[in-house]
C-alpha positions as CSV (number, residue, x, y, z in Angstrom):
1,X,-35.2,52.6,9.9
2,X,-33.4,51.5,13.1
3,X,-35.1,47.6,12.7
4,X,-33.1,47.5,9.2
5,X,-30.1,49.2,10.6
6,X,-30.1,46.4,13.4
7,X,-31.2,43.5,10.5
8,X,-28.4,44.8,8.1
9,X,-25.6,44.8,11.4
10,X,-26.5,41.4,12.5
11,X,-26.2,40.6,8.8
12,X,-22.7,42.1,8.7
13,X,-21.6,39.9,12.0
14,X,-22.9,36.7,10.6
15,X,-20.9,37.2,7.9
16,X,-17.9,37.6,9.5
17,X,-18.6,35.0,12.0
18,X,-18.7,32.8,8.7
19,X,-15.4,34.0,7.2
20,X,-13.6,33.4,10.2
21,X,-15.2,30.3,10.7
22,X,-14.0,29.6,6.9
23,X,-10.8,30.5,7.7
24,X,-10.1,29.1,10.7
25,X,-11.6,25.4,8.8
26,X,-8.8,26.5,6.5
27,X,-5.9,26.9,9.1
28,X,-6.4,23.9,11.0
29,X,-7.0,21.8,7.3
30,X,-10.3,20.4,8.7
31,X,-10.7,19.7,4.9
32,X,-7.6,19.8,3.4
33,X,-5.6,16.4,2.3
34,X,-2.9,17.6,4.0
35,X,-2.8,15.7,6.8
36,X,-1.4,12.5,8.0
37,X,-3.8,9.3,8.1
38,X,-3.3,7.7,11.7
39,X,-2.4,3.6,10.1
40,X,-0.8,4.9,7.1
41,X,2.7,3.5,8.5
42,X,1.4,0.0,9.3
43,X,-0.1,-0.7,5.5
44,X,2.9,2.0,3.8
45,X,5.2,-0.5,2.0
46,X,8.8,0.6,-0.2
47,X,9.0,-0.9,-3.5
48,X,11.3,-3.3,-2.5
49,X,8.2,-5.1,-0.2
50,X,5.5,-4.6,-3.0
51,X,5.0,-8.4,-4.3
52,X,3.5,-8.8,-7.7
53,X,1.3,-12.0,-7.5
54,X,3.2,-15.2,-9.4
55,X,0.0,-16.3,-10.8
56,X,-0.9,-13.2,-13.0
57,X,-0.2,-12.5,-16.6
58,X,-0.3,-9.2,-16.6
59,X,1.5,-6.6,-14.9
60,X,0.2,-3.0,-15.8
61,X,2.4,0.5,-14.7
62,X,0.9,3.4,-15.1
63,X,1.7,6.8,-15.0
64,X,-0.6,10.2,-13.7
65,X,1.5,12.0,-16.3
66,X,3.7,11.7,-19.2
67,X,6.1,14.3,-18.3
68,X,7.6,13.4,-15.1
69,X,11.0,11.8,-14.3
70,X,9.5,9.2,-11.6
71,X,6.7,7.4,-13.3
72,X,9.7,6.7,-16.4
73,X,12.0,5.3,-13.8
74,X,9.4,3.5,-12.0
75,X,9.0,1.5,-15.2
76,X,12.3,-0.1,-15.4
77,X,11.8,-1.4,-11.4
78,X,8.6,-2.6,-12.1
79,X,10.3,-4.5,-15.2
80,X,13.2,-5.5,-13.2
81,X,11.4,-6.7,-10.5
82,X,9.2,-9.7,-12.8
83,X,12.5,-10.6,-14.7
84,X,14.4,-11.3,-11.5
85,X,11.3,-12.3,-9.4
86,X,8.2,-13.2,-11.8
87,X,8.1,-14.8,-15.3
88,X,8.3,-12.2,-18.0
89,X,11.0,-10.9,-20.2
90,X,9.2,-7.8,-22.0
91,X,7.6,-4.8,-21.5
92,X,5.0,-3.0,-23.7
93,X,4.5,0.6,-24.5
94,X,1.9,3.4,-25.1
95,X,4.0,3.8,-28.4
96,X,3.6,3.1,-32.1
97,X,4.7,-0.4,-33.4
98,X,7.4,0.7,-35.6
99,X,8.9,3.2,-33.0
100,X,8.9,-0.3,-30.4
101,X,10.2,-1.9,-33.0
102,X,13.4,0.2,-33.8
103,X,14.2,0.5,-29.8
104,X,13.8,-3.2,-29.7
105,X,16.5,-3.6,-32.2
106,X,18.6,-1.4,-30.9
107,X,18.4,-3.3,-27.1
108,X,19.7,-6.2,-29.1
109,X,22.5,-4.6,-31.1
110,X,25.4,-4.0,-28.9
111,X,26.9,-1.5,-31.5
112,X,23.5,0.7,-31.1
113,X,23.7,4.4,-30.0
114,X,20.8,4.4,-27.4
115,X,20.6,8.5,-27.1
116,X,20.2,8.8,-31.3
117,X,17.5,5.4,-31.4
118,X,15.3,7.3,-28.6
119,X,15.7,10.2,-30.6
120,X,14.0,8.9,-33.6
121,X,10.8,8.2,-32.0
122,X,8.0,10.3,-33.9
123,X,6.5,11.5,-30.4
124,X,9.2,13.1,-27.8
125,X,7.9,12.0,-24.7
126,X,10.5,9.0,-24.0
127,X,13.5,11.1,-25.6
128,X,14.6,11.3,-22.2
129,X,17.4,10.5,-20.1
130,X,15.4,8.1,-17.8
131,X,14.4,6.2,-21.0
132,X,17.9,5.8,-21.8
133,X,18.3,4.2,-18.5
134,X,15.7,1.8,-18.8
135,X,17.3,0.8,-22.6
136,X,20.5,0.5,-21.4
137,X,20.0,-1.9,-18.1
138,X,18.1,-4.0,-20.9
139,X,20.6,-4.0,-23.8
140,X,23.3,-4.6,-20.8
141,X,21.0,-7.7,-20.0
142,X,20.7,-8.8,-23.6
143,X,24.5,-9.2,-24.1
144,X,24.7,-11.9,-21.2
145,X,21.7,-14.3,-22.8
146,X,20.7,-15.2,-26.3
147,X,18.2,-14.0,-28.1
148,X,15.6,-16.8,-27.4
149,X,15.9,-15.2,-23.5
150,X,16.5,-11.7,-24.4
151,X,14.7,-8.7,-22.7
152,X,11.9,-7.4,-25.6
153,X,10.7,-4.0,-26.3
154,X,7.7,-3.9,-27.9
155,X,4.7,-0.7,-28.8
156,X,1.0,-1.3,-28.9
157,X,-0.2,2.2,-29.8
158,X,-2.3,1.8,-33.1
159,X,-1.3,6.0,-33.3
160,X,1.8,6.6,-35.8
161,X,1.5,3.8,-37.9
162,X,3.7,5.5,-40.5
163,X,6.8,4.5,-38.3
164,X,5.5,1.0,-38.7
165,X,6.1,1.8,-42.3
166,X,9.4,3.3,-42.0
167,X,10.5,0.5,-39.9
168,X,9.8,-1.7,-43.1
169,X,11.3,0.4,-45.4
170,X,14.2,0.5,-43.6
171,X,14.5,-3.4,-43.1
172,X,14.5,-3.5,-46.8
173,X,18.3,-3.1,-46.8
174,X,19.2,-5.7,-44.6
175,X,19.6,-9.1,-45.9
176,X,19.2,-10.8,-42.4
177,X,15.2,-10.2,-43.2
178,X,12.0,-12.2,-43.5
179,X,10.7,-9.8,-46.4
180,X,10.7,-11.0,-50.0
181,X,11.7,-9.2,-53.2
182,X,9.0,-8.3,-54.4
183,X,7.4,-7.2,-50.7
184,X,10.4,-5.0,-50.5
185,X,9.6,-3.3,-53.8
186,X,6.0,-2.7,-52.6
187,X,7.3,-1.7,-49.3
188,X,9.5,1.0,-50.6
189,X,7.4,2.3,-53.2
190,X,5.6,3.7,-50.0
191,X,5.5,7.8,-49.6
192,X,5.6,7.9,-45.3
193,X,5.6,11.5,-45.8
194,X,1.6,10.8,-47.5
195,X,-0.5,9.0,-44.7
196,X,-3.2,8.4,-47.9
197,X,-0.4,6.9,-49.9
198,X,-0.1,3.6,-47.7
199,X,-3.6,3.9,-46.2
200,X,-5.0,2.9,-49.8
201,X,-3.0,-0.2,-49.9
202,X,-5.0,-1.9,-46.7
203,X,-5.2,-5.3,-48.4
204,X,-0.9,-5.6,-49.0
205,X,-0.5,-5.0,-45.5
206,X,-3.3,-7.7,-44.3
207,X,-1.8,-10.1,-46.8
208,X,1.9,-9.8,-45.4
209,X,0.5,-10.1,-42.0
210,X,-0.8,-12.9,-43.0
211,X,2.2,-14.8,-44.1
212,X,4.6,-13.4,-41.5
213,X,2.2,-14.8,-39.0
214,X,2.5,-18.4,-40.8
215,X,6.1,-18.2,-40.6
216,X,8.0,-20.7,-37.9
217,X,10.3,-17.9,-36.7
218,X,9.8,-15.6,-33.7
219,X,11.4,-12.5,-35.6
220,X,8.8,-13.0,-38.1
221,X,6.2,-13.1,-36.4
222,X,7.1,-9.8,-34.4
223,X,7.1,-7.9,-37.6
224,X,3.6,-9.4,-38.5
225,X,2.4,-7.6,-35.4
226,X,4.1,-4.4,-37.1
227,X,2.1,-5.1,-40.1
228,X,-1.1,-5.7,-38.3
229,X,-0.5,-2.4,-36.6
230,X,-0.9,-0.5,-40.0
231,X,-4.4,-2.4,-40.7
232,X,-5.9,-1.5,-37.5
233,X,-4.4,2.4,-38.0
234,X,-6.3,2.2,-41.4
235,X,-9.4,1.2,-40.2
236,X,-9.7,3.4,-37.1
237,X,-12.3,5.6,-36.8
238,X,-11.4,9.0,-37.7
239,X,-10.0,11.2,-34.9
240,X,-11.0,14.3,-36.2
241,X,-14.7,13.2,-36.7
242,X,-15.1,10.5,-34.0
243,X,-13.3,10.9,-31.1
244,X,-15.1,9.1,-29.1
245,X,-15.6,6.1,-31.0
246,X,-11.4,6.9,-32.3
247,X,-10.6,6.4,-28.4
248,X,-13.0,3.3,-27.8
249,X,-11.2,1.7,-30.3
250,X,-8.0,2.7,-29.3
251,X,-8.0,1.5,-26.0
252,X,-9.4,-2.0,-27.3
253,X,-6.7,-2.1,-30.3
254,X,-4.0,-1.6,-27.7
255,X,-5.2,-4.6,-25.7
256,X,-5.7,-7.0,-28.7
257,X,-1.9,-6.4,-29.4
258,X,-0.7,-6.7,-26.3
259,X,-2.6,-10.2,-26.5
260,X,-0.9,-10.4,-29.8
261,X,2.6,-10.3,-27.8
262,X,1.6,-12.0,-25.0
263,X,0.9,-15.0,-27.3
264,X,5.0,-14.3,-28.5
265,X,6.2,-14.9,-25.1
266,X,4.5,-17.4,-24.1
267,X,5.8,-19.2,-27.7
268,X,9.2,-18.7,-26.0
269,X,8.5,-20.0,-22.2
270,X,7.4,-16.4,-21.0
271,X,3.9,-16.3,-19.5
272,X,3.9,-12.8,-17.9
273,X,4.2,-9.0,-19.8
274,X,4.3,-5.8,-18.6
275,X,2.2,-3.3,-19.6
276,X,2.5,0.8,-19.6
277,X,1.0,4.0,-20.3
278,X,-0.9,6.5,-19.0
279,X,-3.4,6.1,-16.0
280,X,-5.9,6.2,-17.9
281,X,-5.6,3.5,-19.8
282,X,-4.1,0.6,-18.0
283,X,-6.5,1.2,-14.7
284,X,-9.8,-0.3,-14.9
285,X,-13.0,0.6,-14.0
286,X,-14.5,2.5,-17.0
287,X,-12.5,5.6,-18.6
288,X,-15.3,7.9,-16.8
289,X,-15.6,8.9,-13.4
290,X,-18.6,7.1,-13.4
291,X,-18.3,3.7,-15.0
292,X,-20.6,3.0,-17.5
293,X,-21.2,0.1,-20.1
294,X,-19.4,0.8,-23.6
295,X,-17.0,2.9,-21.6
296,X,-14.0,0.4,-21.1
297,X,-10.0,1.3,-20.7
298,X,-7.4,-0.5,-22.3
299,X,-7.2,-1.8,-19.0
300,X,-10.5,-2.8,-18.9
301,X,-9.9,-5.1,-22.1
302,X,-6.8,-6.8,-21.1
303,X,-8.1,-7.8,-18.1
304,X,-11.5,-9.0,-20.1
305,X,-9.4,-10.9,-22.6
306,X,-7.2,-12.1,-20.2
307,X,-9.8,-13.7,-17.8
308,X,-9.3,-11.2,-15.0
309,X,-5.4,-12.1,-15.1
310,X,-4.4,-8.3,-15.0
311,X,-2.4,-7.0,-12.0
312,X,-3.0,-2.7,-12.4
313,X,-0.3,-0.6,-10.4
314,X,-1.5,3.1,-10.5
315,X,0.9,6.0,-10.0
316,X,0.1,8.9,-7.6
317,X,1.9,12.4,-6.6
318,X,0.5,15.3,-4.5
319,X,2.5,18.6,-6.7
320,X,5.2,19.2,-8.8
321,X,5.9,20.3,-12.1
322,X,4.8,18.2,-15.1
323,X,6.5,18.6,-18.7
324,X,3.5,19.5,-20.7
325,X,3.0,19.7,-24.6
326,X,1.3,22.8,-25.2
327,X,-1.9,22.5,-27.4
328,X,-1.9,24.0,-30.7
329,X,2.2,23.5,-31.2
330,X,2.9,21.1,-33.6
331,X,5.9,20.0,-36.4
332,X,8.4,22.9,-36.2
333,X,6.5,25.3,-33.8
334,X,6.2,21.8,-31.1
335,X,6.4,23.0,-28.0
336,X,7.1,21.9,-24.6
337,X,7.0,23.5,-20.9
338,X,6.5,22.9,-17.2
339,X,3.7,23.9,-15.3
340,X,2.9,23.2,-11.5
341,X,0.3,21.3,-10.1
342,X,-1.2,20.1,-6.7
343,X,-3.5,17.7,-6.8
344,X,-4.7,17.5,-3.6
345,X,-4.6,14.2,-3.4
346,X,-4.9,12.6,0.3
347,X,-3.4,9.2,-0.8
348,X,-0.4,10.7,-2.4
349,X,0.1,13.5,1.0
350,X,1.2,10.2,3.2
351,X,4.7,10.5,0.7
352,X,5.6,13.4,2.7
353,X,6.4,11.3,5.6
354,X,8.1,8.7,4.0
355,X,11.1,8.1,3.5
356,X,12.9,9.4,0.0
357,X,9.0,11.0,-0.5
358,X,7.8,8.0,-1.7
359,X,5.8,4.6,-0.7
360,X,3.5,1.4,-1.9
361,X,-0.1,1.0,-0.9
362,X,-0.8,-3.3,-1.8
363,X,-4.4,-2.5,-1.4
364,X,-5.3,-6.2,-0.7
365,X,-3.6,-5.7,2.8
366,X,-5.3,-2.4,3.7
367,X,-8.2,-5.0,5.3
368,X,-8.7,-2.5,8.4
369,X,-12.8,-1.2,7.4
370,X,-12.4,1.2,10.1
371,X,-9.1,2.4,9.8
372,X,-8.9,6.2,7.3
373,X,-6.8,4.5,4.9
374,X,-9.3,2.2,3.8
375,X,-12.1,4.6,4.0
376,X,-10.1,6.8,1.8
377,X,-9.3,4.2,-0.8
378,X,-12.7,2.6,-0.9
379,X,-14.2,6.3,-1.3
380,X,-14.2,9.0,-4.0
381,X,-10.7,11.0,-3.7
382,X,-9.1,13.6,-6.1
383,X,-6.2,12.6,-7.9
384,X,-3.7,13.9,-10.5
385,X,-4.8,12.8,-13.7
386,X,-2.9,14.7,-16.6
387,X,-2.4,14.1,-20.1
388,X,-0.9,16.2,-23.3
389,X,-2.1,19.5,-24.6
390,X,-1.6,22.3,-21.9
391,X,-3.6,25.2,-22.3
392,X,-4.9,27.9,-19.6
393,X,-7.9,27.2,-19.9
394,X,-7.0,23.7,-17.4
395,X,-6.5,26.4,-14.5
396,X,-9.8,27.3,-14.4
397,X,-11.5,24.0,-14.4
398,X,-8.6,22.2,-12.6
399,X,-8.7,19.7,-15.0
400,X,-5.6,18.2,-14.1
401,X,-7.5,15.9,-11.4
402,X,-10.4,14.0,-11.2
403,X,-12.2,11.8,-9.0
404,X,-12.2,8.5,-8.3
405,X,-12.2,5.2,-6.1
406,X,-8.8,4.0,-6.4
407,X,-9.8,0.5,-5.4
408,X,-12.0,0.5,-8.4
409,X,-9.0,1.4,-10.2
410,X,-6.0,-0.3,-9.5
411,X,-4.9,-3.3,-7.2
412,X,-1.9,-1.3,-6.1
413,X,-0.4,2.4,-6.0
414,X,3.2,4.1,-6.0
415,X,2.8,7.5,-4.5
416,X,5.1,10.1,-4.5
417,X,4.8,13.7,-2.4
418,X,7.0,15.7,-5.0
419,X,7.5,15.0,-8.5
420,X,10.1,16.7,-11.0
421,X,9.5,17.3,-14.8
422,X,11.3,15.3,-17.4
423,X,14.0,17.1,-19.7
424,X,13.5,16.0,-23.4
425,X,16.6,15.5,-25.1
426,X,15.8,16.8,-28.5
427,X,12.6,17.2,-30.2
């Protein structure tokens, strides 16, 4: 009896001796991100010093969430920055076609109510103040050129092609309009309110794609792109049924149009676009933690169909509160809320120390091999990765990060310590 007694209180002591181990790991944050990184100051750059390369076509922003204020105002620097220093003059959403295509009109009307445009979109995420913002500084910008050098606005989501439909019907009453008669008459004969009723006319809306494209005027041929957007929503796969395949071919779709646009600008002396959405589709590097073949992001695509041209800016934070959709909410009970993350992200912990909480990582100049700033982004780090859909369940698998190489990912990074939620203005 006294060997077991003597076996179960050395038992009892080792375990302790582990707990406090444990816990004293846990108070000196041997494995915690919080910490500084020892050359983090000599590669940290503002945005102000981040320099897009000339020679790319390009220029992706992402965002590690859709509900924050930051990544929304980071999007009208990055635009500002290749108008007044690059050679580009549009930027391109994670939005439906027809959506783009009202805002766009709106940038260029100087009568326009900004706040009631952004409030039509069919999706609240960019019914925000910060969006406003952005709309504004380019409408302000519009009124000083014309139109040939005007700032565009344009959506490459294949999701919500019903506004593309509504954006039609709605052109119908202007006589300033590429649409014939008898395309109007077709075009308003539409029931929006019926995604079936449209969806079985496929071959109207490839045939007036087809002749807008033809056209010799630049307006035109935006709306064709509106047109072509309807096709490709016909023809996806079906969400409900193939997810997978439904993604695959969204994040292909999305970089085919933004080709589609690209090929506008350049028509008008533009050879750069800017690119945003979610982190998850403009980084490259396979939408999987572990890249595999068949597997490819949006950004994946553009940089593939624009021969490696692409120049990916990822976004970054280390906690806050993120405005979330909360899954199962839709039409009339759509709901919104914030919830707080941290993502322990190591990367994203240097913000703390900078100054306004924020800094730039050009990871073409972290060239140290030794130094713990290259060693972190050349290895597997978590990150804050979060999309639509809240539900409890993502506290229990902290499914709000993932892990990944960032260097596989992006060719730069905007980090941010704290981030605050955005505050929709209607929905």
């Amino acid at each position: 009896m006294k060997r077991y007694k003597y076996i179960f209180i050395a038992s009892v002591f080792l375990s302790a001796m582990f707990i406090a181990m444990l816990a004293g790991f846990k108070c000196t944050k041997a494995f915690s991100a919080e910490k500084k990184l020892e050359e983090i100051d000599k590669v940290a750059q503002s945005f102000e010093e981040l320099e897009i390369p000339s020679d790319v076509r390009v220029v992706g922003i992402g965002e590690a969430t859709h509900g924050n204020r930051e990544f929304q105002l980071v999007k009208r620097d990055v635009l500002e920055k290749v108008v007044n220093g690059g050679h580009g003059r549009c930027i391109c959403f994670e939005m439906a076609t027809g959506d783009a295509a009202m805002i766009n009109d709106a940038i260029h009307d100087e009568d326009s109510n900004l706040v009631e445009t952004i409030g039509k979109q069919s999706y609240p995420l960019y019914d925000t103040p910060e969006m406003v913002e952005l709309l504004q500084w380019m409408k302000d910008y519009n009124q000083t050129v014309p139109y040939e050098e005007s700032l565009m606005f344009y959506g490459v989501d294949i999701q919500g092609a019903q506004t593309g439909v509504y954006y039609l019907q709605q052109l119908c009453s202007n006589e300033d309009t590429p649409l014939t008669e008898a395309e109007k008459e077709k075009i308003l004969s539409f029931n929006i309110r019926s995604s079936d009723d449209y969806k079985n006319d496929r071959e109207f809306f490839v045939e007036l794609q087809k002749r807008l494209s033809s056209e010799k005027d630049f307006k035109a041929n935006q709306l064709a792109i509106v047109a072509k957007c309807i096709v490709l929503n016909i023809d996806a796969p079906n969400f409900d049924e193939e997810p997978d395949e439904f993604a695959t071919n969204r994040d292909l779709q999305m970089a085919q149009l933004l080709k589609d646009y690209s090929a506008l600008e350049n028509e008008r002396g533009y050879r750069q676009v800017v690119i945003t959405g979610h982190n998850a589709h403009v980084m490259k590097g396979g939408s999987s933690v572990l890249p595999a073949e068949d597997d490819n992001t949006m950004g994946d695509n553009i940089n593939d169909l624009f021969d490696g041209s692409y120049y990916c800016i990822g976004t970054g934070f280390y906690e806050g509160k993120v405005n979330i959709h909360t899954a199962g909410t839709y039409e009339d009970k759509y709901e919104r809320a914030d919830h707080y993350f941290c993502t322990d992200d190591p990367i994203a912990y240097q913000a703390k120390f900078m100054k306004n909480g924020t800094y730039c990582l050009d990871f073409s100049k972290v060239t140290d091999e030794n130094s713990s700033v290259y060693k972190k982004l050349h290895n597997y780090v978590f990150t804050g990765l979060i999309g639509e859909g809240y539900s409890p369940s993502w506290n229990i698998g902290k499914c709000h990060r993932t892990s990944m190489i960032y260097t596989d990912r992006y060719d730069a990074l905007i980090c941010y310590y704290e981030v605050t939620p955005i505050d929709p203005i209607e929905y």
